[in-house]
C-alpha positions as CSV (number, residue, x, y, z in Angstrom):
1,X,-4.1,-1.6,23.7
2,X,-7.4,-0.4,22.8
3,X,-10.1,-2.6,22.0
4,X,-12.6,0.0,20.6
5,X,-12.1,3.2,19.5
6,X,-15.3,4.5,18.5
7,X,-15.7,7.9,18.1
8,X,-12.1,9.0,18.0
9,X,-10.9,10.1,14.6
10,X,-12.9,11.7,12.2
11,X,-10.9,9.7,9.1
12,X,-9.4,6.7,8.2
13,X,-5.8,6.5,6.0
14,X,-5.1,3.1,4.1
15,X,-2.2,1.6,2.9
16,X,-3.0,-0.7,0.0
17,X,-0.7,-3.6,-0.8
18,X,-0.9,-6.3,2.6
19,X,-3.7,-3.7,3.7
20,X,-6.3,-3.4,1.3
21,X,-5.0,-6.5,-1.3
22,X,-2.2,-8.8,-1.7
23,X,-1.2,-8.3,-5.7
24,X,2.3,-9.8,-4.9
25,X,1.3,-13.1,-7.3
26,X,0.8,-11.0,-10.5
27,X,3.4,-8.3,-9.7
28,X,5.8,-11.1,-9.7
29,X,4.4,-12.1,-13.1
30,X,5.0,-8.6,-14.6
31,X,8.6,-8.2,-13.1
32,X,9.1,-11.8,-14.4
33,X,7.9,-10.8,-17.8
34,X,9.7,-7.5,-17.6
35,X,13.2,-9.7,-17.0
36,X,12.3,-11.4,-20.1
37,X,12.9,-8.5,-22.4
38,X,16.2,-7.9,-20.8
39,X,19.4,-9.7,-20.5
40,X,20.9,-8.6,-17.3
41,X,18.7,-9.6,-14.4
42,X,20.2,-12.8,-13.0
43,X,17.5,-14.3,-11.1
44,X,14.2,-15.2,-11.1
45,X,11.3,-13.1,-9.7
46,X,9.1,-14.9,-7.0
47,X,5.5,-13.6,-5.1
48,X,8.1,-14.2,-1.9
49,X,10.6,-12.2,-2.9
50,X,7.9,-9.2,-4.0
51,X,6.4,-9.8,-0.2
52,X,9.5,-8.7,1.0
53,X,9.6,-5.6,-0.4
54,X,6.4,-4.5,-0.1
55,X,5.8,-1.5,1.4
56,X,9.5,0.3,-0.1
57,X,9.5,3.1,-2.5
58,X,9.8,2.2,-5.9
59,X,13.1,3.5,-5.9
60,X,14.2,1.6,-3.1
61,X,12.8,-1.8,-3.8
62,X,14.8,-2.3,-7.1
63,X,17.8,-1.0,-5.5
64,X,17.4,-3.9,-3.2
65,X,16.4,-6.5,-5.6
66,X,19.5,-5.4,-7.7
67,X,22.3,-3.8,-6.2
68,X,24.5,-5.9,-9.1
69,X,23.0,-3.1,-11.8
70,X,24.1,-0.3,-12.6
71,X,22.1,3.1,-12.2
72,X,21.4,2.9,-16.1
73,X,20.3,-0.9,-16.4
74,X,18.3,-0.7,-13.1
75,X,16.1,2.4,-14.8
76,X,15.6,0.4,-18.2
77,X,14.4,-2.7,-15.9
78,X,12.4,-0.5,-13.7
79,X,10.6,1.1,-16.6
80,X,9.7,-1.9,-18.2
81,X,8.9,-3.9,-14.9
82,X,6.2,-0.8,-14.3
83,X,4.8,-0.9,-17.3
84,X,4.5,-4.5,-17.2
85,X,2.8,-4.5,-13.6
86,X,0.0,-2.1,-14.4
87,X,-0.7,-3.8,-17.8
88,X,-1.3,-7.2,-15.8
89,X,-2.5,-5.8,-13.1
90,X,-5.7,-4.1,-14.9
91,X,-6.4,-7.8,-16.5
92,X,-6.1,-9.9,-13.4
93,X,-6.5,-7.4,-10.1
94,X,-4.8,-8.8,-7.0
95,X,-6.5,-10.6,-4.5
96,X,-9.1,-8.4,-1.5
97,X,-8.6,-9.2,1.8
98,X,-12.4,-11.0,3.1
99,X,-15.0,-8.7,3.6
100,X,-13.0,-5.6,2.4
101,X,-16.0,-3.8,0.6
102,X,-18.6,-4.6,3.7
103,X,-15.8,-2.9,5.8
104,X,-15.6,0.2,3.6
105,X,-18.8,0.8,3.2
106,X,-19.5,0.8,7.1
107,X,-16.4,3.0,7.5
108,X,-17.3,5.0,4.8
109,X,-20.8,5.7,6.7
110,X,-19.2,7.0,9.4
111,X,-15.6,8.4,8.3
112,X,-13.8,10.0,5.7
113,X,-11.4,7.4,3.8
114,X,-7.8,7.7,2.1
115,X,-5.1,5.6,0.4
116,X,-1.4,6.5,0.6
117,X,0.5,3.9,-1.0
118,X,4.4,3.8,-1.6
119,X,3.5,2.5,-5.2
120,X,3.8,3.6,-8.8
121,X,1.8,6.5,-10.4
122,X,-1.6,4.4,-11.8
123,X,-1.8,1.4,-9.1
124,X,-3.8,2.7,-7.3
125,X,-6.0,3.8,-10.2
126,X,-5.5,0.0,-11.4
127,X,-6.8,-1.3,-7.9
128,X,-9.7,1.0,-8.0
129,X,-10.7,-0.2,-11.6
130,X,-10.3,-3.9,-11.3
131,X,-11.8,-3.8,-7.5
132,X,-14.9,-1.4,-8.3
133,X,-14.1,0.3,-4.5
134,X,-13.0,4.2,-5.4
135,X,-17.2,5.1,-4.7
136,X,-16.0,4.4,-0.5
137,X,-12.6,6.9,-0.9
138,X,-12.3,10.7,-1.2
139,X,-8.7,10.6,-2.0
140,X,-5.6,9.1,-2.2
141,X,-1.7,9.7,-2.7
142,X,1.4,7.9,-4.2
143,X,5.4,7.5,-4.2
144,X,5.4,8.5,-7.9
145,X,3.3,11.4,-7.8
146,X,5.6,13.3,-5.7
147,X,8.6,10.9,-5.6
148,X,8.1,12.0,-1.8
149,X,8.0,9.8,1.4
150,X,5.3,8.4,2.4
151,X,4.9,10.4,5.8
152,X,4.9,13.6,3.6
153,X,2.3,12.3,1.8
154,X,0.3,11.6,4.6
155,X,0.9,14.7,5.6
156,X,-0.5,15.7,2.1
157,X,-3.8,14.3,2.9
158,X,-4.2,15.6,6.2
159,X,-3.5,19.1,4.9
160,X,-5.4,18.8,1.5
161,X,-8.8,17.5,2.9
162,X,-8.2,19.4,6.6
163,X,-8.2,16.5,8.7
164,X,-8.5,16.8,12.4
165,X,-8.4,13.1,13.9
166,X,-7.2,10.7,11.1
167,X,-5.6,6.9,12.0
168,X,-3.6,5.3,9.5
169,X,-4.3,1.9,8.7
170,X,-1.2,-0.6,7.5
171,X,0.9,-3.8,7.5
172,X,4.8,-3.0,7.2
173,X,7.1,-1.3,10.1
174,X,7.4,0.7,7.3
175,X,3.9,2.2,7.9
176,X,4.1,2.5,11.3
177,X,7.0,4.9,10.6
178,X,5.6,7.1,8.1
179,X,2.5,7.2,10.6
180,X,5.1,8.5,13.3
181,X,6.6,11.2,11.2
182,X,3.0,12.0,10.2
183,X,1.9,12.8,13.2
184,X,-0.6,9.9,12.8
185,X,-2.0,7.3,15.1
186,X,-1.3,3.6,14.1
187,X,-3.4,0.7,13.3
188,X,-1.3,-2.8,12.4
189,X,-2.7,-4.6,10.0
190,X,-1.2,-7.9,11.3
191,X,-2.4,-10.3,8.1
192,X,-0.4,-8.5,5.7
193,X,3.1,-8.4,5.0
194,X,5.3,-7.1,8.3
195,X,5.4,-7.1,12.0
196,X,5.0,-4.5,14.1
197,X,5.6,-5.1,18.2
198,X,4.4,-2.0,19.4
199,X,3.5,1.9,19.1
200,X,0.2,1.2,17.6
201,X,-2.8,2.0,18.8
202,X,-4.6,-1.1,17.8
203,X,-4.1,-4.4,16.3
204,X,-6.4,-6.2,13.7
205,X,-5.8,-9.6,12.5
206,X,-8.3,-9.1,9.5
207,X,-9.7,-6.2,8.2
208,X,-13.3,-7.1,9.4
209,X,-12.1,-6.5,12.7
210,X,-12.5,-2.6,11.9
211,X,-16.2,-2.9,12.0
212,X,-16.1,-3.5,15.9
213,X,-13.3,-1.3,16.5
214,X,-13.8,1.8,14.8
């Protein structure tokens, strides 16, 4: 595996949540508050139990969480649980990774950065408003703005901004795969939320570790 690789791409892709920040603490605080106003949601929402779905669709992740609801009940939760999450995520932020702006503004120096996220329409508006980072990106794409996967909206930002050596940068299996059917080199970003035991082109174990190898 490659310990540098300077001078290879000409951009750098992101995934946000285990990449960029871990918001699983206050997400679990909106979803909680969101099963408050609701009467069918049996259990109790945890910053573990968010972890493990991190890097789903939105979609998918409450059809995990609750395959007990029907189509109609899991919507009205979802709805609420969204709102919910972007209203407390604009007060409190979630938590940067160490050193996350020094990194982007090196990067930024010397690439051209992106976020694709599999998150709501507005997080990652929320995560650039609460974080103060959008100056370092030129773009980014979502799950909701397309309801598409996340490799077509990779894809998306290759194409839009006519990328001709991108990496994507994430923490989830997940990743990797949209990165494959992207037609993307890999980066795992081993501090966040998955594993990944090999395809990529490079392993960091926190995101400083950019600075030497890109």
């Amino acid at each position: 595996m490659n310990t540098s690789l300077k001078n290879t791409y000409d951009s750098v892709i992101f995934d946000l949540d285990g990449t960029l920040w871990d918001s699983t603490g206050v997400v679990a605080e909106a979803w909680q508050s969101a099963k408050e106003q609701v009467d069918f949601i049996n259990e109790d929402i945890t910053a573990d139990m968010v972890k493990g779905i991190t890097g789903m669709t939105y979609k998918a992740i409450f059809e995990k969480l609750f395959p007990y609801l029907d189509d109609e009940k899991r919507e009205e939760y979802k709805a609420i649980a969204a709102k919910q999450e972007l209203a407390i995520l604009h007060t409190k932020g979630g938590s940067l990774y160490p050193q996350l702006e020094e990194t982007l503004k090196y990067l930024s120096a010397k690439y051209k950065l992106y976020i694709v996220s599999n998150c709501q329409s507005g997080y990652i508006e929320v995560f650039f408003n609460t974080s103060g980072l959008e100056k370092y990106f030129l773009g980014h794409q979502c799950y909701g703005t397309k309801n598409m996967p996340k490799a077509d909206n990779i894809k998306d930002i290759v194409n839009d901004h006519q990328l001709k050596a991108p990496v994507y940068v994430g923490d989830t299996m997940g990743d990797y795969n949209a990165a494959v059917g992207a037609g993307v080199p890999f980066i795992f970003a081993a501090y966040g939320f998955g594993k990944v035991e090999d395809g990529q082109v490079a392993t960091i174990e926190q995101v400083r570790d950019l600075l030497e190898l890109l």
